[in-house]
CHARMM-style PDB file with segment names, atoms N, HN, CA, C and O in Angstrom:
ATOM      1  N   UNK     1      10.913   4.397  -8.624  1.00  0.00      PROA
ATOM      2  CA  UNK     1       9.828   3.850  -7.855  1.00  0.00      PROA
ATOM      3  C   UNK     1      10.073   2.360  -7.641  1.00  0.00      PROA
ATOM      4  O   UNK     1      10.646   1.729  -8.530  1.00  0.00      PROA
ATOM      5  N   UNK     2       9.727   1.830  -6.661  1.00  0.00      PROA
ATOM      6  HN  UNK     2       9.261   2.342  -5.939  1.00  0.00      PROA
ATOM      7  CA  UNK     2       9.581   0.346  -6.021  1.00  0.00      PROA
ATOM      8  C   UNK     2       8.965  -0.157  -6.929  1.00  0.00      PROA
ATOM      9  O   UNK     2       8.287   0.559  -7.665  1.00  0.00      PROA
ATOM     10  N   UNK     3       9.052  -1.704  -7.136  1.00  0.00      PROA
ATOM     11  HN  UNK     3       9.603  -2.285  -6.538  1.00  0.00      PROA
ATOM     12  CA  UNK     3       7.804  -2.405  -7.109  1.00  0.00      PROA
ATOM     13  C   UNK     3       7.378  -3.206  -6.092  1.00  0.00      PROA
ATOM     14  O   UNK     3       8.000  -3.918  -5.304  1.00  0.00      PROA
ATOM     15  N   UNK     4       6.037  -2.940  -6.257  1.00  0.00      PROA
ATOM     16  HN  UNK     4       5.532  -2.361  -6.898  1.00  0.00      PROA
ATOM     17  CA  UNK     4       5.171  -3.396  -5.501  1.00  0.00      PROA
ATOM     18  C   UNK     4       5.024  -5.239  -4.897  1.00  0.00      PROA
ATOM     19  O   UNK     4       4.820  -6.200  -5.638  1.00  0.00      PROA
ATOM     20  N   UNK     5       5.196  -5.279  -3.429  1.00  0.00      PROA
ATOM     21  HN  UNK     5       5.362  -4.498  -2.828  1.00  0.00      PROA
ATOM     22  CA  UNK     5       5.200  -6.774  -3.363  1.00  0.00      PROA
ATOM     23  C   UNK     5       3.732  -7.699  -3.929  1.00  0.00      PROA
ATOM     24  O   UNK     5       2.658  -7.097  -3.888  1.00  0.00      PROA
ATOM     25  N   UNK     6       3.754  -9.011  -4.395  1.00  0.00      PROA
ATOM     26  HN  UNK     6       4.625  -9.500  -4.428  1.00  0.00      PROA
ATOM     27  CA  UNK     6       2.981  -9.405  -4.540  1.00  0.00      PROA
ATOM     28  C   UNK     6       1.736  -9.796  -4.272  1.00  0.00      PROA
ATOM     29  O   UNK     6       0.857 -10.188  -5.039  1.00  0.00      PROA
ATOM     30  N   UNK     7       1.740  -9.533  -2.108  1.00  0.00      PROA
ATOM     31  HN  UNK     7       2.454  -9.214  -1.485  1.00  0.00      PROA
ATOM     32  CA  UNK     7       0.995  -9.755  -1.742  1.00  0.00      PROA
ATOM     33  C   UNK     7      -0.181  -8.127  -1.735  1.00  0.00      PROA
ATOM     34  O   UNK     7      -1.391  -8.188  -1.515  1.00  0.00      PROA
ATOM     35  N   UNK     8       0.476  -7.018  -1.986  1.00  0.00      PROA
ATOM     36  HN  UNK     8       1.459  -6.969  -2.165  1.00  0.00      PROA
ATOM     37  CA  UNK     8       0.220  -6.266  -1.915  1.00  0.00      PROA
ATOM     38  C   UNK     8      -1.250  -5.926  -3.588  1.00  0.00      PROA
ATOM     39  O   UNK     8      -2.355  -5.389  -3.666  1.00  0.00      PROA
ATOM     40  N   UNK     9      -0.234  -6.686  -4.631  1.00  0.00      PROA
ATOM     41  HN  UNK     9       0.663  -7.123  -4.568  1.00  0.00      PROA
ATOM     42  CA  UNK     9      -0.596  -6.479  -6.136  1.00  0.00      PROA
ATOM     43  C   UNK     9      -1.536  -7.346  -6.126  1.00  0.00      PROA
ATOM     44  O   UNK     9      -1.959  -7.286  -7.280  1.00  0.00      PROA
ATOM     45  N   UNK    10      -2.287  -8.297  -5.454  1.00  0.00      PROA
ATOM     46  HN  UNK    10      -1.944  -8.346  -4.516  1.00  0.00      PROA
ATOM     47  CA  UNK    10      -3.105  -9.592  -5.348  1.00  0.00      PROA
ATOM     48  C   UNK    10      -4.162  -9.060  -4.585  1.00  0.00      PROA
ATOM     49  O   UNK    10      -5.299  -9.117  -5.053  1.00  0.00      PROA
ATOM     50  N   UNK    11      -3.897  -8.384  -3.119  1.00  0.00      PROA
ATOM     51  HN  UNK    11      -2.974  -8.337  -2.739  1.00  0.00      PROA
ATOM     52  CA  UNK    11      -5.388  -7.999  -2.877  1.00  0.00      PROA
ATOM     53  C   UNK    11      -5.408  -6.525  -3.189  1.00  0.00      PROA
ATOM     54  O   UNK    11      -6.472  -6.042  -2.802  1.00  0.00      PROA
ATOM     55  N   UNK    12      -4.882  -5.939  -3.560  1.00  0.00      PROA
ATOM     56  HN  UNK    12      -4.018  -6.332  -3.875  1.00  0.00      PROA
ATOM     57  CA  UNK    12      -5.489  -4.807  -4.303  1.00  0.00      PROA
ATOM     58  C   UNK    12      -6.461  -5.825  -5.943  1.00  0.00      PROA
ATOM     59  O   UNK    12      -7.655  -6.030  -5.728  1.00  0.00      PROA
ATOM     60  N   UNK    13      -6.147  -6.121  -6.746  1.00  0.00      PROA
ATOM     61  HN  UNK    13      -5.176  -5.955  -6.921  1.00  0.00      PROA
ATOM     62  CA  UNK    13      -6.686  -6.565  -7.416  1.00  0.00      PROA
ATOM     63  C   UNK    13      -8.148  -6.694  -7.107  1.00  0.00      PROA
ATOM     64  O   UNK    13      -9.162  -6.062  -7.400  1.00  0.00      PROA
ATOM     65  N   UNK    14      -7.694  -8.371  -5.994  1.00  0.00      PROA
ATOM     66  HN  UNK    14      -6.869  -8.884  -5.756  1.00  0.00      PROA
ATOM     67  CA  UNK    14      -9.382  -8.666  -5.304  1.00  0.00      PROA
ATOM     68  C   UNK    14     -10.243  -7.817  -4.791  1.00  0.00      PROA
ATOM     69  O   UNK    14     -11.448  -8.066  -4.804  1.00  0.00      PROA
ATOM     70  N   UNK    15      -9.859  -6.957  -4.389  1.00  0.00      PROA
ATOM     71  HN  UNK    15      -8.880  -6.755  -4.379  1.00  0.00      PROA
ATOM     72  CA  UNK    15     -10.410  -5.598  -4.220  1.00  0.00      PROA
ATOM     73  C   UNK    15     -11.058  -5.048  -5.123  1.00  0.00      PROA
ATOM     74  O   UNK    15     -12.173  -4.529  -5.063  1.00  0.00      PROA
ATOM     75  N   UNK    16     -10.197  -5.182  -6.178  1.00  0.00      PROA
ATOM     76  HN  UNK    16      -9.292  -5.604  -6.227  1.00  0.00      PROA
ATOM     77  CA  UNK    16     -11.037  -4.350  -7.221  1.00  0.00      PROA
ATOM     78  C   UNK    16     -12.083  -4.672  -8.000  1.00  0.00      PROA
ATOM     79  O   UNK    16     -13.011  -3.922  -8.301  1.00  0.00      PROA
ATOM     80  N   UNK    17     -11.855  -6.357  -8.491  1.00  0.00      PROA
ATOM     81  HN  UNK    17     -11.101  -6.967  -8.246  1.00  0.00      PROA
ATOM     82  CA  UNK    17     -12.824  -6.992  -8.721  1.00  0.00      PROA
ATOM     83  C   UNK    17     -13.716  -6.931  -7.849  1.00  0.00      PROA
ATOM     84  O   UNK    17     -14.736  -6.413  -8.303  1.00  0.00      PROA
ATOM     85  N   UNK    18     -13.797  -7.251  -6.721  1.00  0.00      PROA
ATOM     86  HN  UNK    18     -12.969  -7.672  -6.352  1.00  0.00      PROA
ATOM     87  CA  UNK    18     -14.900  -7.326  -5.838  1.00  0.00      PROA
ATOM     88  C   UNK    18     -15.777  -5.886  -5.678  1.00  0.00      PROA
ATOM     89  O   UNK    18     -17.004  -5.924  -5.580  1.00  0.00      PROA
ATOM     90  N   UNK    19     -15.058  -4.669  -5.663  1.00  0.00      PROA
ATOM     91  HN  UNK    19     -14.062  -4.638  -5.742  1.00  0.00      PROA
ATOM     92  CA  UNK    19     -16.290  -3.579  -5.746  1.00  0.00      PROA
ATOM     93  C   UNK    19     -15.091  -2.482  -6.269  1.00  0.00      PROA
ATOM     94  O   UNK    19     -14.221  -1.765  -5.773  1.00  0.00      PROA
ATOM     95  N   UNK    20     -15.584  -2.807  -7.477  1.00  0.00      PROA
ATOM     96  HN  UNK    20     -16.290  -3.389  -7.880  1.00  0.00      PROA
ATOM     97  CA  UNK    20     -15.392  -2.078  -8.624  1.00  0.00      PROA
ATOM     98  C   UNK    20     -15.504  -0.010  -8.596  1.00  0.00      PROA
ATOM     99  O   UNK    20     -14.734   0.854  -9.016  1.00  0.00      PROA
ATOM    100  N   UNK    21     -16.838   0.053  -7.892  1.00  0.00      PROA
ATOM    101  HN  UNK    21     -17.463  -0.648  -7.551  1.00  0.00      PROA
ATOM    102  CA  UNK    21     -17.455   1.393  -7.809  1.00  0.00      PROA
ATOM    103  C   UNK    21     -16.644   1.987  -6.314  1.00  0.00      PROA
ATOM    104  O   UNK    21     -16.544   3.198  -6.116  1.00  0.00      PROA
ATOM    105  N   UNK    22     -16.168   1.085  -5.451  1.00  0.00      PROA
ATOM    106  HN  UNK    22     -16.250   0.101  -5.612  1.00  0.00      PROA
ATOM    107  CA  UNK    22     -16.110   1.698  -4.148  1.00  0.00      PROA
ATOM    108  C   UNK    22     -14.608   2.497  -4.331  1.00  0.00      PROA
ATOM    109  O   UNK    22     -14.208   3.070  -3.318  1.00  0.00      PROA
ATOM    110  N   UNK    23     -13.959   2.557  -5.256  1.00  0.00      PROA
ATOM    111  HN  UNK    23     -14.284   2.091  -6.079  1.00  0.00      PROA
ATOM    112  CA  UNK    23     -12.362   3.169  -5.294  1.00  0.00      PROA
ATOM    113  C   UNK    23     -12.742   4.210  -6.322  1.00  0.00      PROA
ATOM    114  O   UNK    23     -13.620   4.060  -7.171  1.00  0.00      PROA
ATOM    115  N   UNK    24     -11.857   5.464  -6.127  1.00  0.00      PROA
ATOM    116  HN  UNK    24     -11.143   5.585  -5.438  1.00  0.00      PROA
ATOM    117  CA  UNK    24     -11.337   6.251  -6.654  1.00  0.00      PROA
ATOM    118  C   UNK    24     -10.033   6.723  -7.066  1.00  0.00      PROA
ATOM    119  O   UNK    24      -9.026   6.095  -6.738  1.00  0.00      PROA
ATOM    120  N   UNK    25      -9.950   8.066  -7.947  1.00  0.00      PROA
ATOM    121  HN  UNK    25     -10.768   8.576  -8.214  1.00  0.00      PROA
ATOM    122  CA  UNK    25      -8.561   8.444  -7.626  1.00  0.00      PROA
ATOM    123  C   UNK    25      -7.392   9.342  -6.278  1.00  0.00      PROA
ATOM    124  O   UNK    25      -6.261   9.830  -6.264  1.00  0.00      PROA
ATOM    125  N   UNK    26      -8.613   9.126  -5.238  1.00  0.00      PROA
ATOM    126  HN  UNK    26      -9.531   8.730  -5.249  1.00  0.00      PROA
ATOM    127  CA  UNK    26      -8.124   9.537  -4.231  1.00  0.00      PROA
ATOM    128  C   UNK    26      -7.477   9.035  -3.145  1.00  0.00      PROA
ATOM    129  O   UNK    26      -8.334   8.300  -2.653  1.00  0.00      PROA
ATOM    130  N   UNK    27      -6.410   8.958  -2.390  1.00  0.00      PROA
ATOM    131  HN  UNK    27      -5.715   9.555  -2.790  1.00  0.00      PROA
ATOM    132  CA  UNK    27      -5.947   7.751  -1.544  1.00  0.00      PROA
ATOM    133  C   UNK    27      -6.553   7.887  -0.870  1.00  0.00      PROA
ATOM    134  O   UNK    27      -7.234   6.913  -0.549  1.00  0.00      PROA
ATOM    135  N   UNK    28      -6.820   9.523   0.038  1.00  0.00      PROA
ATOM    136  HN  UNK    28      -6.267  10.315  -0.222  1.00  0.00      PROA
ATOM    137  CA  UNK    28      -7.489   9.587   1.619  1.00  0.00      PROA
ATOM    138  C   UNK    28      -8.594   8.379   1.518  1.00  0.00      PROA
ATOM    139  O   UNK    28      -8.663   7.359   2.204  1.00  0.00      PROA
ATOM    140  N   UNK    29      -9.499   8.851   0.363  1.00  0.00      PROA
ATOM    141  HN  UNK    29      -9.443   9.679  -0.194  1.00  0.00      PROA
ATOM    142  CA  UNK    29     -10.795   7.555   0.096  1.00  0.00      PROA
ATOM    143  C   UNK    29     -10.184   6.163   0.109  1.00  0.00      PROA
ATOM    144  O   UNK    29     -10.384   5.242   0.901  1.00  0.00      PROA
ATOM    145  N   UNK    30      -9.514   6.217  -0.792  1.00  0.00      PROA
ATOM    146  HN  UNK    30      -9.351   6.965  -1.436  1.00  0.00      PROA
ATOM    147  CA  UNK    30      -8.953   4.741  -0.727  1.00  0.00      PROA
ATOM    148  C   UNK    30      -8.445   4.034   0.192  1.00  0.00      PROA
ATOM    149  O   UNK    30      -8.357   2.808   0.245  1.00  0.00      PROA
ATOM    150  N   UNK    31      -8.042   4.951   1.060  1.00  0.00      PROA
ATOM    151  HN  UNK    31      -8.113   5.948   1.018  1.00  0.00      PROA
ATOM    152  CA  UNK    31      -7.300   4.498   2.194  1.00  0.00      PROA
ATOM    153  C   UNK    31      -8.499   3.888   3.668  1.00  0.00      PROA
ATOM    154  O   UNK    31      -8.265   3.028   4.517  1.00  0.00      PROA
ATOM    155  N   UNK    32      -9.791   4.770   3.471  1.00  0.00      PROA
ATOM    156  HN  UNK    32      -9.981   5.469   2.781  1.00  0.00      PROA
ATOM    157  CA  UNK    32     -10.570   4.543   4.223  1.00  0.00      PROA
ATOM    158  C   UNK    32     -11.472   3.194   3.641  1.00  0.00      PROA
ATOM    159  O   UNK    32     -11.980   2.323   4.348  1.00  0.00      PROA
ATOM    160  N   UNK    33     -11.519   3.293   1.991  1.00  0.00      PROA
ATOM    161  HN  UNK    33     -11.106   4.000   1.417  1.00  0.00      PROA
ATOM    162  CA  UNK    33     -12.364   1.877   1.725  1.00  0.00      PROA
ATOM    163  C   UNK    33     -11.260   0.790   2.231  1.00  0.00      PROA
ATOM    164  O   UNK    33     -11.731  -0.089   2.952  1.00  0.00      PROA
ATOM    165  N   UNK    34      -9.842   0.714   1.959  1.00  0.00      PROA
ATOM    166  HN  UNK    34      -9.459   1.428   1.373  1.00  0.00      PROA
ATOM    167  CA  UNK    34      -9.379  -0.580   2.181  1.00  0.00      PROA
ATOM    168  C   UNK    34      -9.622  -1.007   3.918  1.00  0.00      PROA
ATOM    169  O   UNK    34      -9.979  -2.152   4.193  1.00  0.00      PROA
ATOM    170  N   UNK    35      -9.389   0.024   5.015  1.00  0.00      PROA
ATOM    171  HN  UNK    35      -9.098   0.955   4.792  1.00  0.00      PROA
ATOM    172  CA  UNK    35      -9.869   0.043   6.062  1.00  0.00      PROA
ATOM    173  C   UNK    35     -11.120  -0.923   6.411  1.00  0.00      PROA
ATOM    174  O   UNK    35     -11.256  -1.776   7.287  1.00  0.00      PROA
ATOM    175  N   UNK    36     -11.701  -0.611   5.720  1.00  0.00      PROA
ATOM    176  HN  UNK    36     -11.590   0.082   5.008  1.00  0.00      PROA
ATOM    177  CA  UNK    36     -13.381  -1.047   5.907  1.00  0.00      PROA
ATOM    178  C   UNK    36     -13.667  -2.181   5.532  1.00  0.00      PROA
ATOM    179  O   UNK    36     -14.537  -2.874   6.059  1.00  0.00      PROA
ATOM    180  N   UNK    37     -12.894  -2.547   4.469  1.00  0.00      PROA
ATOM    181  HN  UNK    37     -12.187  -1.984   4.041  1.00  0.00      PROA
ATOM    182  CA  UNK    37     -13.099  -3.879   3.492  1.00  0.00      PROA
ATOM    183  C   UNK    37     -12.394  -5.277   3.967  1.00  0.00      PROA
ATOM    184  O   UNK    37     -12.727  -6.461   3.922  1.00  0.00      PROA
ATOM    185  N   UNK    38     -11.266  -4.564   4.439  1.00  0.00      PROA
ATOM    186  HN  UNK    38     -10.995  -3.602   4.476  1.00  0.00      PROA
ATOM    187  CA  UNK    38     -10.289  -5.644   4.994  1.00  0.00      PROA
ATOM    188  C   UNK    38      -9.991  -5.277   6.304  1.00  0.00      PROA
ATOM    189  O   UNK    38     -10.234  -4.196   6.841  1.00  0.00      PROA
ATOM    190  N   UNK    39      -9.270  -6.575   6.934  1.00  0.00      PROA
ATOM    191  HN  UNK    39      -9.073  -7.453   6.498  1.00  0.00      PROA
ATOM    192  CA  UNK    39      -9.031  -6.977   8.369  1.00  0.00      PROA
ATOM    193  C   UNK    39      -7.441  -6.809   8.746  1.00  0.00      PROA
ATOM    194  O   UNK    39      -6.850  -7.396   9.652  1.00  0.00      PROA
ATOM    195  N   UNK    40      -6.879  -5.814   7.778  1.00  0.00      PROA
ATOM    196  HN  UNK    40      -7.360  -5.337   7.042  1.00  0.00      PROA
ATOM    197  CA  UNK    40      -5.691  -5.574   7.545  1.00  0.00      PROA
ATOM    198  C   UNK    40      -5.189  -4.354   9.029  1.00  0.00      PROA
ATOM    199  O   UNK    40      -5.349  -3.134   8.991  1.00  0.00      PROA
ATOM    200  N   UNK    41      -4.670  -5.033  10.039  1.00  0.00      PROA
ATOM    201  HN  UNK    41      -4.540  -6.024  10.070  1.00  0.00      PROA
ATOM    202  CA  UNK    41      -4.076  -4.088  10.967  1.00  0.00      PROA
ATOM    203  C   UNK    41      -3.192  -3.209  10.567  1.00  0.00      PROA
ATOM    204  O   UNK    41      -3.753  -2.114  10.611  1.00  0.00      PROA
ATOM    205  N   UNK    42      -2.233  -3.107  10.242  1.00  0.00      PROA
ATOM    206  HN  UNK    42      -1.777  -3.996  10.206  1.00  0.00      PROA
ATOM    207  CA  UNK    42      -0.937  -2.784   9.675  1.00  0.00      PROA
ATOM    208  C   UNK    42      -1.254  -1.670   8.523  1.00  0.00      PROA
ATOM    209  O   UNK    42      -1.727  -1.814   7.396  1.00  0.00      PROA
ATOM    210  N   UNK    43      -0.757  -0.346   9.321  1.00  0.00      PROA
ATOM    211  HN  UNK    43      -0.373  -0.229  10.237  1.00  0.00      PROA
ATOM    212  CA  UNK    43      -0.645   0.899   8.531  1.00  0.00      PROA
ATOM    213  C   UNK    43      -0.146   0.772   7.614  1.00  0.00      PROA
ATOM    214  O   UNK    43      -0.872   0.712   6.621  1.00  0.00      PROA
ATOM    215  N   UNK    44       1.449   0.651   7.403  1.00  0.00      PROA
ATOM    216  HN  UNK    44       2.038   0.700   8.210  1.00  0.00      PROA
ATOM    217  CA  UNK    44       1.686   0.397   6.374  1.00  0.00      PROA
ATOM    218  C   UNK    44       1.476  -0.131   5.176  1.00  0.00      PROA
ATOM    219  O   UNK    44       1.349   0.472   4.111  1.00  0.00      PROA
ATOM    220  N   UNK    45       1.432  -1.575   5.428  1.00  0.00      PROA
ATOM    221  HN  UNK    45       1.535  -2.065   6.293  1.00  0.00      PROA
ATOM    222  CA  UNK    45       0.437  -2.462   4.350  1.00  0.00      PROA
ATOM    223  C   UNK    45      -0.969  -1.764   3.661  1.00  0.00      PROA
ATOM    224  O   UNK    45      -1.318  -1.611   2.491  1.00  0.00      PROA
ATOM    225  N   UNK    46      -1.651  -1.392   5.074  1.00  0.00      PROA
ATOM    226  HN  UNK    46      -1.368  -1.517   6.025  1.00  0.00      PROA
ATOM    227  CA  UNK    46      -3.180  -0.655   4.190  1.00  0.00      PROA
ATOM    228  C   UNK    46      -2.420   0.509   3.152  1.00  0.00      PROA
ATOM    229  O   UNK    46      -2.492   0.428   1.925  1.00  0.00      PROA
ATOM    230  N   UNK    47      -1.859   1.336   3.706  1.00  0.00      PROA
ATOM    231  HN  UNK    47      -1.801   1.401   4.703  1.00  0.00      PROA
ATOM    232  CA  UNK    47      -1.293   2.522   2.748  1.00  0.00      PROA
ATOM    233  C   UNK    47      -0.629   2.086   1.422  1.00  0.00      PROA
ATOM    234  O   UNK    47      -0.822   2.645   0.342  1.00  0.00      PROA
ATOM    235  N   UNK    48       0.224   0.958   1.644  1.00  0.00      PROA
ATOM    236  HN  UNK    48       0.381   0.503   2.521  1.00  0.00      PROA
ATOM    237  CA  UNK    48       0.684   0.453   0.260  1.00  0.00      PROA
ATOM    238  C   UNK    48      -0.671  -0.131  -0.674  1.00  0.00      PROA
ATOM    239  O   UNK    48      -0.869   0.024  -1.879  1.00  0.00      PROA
ATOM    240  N   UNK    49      -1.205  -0.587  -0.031  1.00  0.00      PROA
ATOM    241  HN  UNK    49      -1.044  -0.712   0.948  1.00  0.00      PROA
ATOM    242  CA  UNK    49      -2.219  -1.580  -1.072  1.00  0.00      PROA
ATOM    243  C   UNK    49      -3.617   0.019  -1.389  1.00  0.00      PROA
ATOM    244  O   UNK    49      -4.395   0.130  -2.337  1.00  0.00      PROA
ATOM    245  N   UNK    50      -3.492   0.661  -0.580  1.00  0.00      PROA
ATOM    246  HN  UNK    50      -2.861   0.570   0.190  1.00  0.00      PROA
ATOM    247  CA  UNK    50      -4.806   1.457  -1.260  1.00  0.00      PROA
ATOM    248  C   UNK    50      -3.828   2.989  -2.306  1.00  0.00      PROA
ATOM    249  O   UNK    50      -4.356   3.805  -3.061  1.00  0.00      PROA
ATOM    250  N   UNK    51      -2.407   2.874  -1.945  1.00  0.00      PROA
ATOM    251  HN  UNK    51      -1.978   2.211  -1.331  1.00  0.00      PROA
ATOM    252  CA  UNK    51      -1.812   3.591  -2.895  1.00  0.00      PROA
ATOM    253  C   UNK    51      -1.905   2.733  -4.326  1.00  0.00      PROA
ATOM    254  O   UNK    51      -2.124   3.416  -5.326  1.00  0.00      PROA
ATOM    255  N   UNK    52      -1.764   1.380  -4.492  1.00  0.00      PROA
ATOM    256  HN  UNK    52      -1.586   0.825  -3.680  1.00  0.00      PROA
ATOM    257  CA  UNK    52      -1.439   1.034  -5.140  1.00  0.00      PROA
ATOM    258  C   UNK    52      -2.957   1.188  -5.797  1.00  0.00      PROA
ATOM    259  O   UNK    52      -3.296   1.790  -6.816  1.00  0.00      PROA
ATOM    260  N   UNK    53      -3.613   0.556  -5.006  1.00  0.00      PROA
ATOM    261  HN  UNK    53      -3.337   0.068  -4.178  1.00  0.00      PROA
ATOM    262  CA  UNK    53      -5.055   0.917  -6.175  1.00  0.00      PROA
ATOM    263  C   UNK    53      -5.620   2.865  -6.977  1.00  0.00      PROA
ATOM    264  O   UNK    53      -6.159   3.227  -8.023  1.00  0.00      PROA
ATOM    265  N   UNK    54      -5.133   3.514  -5.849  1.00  0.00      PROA
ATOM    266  HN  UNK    54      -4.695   3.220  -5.000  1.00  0.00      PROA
ATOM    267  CA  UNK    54      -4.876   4.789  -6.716  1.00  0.00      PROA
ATOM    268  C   UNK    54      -4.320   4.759  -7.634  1.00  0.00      PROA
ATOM    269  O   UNK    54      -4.840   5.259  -8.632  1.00  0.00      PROA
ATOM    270  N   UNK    55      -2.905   4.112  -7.728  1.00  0.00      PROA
ATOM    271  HN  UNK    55      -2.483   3.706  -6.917  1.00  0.00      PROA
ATOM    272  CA  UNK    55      -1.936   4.379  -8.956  1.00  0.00      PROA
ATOM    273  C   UNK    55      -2.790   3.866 -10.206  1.00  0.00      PROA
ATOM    274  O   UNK    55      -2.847   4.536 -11.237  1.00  0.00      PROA
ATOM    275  N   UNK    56      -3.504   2.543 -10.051  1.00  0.00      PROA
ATOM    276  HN  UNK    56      -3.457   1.999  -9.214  1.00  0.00      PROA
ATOM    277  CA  UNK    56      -4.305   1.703 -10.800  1.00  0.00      PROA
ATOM    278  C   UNK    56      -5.823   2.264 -11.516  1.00  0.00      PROA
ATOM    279  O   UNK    56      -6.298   2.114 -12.642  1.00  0.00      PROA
ATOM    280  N   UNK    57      -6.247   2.881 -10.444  1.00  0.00      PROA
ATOM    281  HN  UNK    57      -5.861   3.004  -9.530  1.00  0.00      PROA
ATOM    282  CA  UNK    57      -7.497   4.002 -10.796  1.00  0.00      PROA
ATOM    283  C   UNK    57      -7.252   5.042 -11.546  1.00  0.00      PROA
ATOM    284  O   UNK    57      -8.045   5.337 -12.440  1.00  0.00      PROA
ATOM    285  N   UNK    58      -5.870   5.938 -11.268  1.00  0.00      PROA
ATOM    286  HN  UNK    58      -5.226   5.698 -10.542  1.00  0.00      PROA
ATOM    287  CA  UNK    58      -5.710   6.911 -11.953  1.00  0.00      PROA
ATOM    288  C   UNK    58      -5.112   6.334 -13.511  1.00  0.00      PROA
ATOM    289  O   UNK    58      -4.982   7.195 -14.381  1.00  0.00      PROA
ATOM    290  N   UNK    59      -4.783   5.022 -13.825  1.00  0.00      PROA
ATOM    291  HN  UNK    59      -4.888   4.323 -13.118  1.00  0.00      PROA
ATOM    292  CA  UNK    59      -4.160   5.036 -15.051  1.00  0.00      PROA
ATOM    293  C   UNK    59      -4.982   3.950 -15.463  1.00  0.00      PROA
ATOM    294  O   UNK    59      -4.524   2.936 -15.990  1.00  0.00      PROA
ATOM    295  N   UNK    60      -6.398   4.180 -15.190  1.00  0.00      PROA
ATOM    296  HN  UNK    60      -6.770   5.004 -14.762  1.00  0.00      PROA
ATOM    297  CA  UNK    60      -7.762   3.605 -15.840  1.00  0.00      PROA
ATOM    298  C   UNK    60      -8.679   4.942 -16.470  1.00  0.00      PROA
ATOM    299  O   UNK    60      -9.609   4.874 -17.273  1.00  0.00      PROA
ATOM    300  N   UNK    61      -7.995   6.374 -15.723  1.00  0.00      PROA
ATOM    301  HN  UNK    61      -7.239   6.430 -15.071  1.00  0.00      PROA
ATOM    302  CA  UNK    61      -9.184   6.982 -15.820  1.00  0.00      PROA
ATOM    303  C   UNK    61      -8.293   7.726 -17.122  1.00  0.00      PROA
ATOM    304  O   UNK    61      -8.963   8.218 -18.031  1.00  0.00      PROA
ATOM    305  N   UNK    62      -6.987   7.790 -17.188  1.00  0.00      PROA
ATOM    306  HN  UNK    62      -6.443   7.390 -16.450  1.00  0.00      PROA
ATOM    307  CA  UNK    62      -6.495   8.837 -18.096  1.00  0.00      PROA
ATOM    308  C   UNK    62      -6.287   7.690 -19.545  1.00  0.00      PROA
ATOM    309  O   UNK    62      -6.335   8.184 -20.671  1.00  0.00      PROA
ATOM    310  N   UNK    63      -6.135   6.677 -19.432  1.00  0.00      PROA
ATOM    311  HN  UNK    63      -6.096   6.276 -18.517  1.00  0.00      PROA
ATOM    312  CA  UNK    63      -6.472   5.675 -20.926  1.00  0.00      PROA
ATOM    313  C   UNK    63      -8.074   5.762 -21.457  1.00  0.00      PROA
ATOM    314  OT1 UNK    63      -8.429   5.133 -22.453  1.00  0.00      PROA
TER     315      UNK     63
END
C-alpha cells in the first residue's frame, strides 16, 4: 500500500476533528460527506481523502 500524501493526511484529519459524527466505516458515505464539506473538485483527491478517513474509522472502531 501507498502512503498517503500529506495534503491528503491533514484534511482528512480537519475533517475529522471538525465533525466527528458525520463519517463512518463506509466510503460510498464518506465519499458523499467529503463532497459536501469541502470545495474539493477533483475526483481523485475526494476519493483519496474520504478513503483515507475510512481506513481511519475502521481502525477506531476495531481498537
Amino acid at each position: 500500500m501507498a502512503i498517503k500524501p500529506a495534503y491528503v493526511k491533514k484534511t482528512a484529519k480537519i475533517l475529522m476533528e471538525r465533525y466527528p459524527d458525520a463519517f463512518g466505516d463506509d466510503f460510498e458515505h464518506n465519499k458523499d460527506v467529503v463532497t459536501e464539506l469541502t470545495n474539493i473538485e477533483s475526483k481523485g483527491v475526494r476519493n483519496r481523502i474520504a478513503g483515507y478517513v475510512t481506513s481511519k474509522q475502521g481502525a477506531t472502531v476495531e481498537a
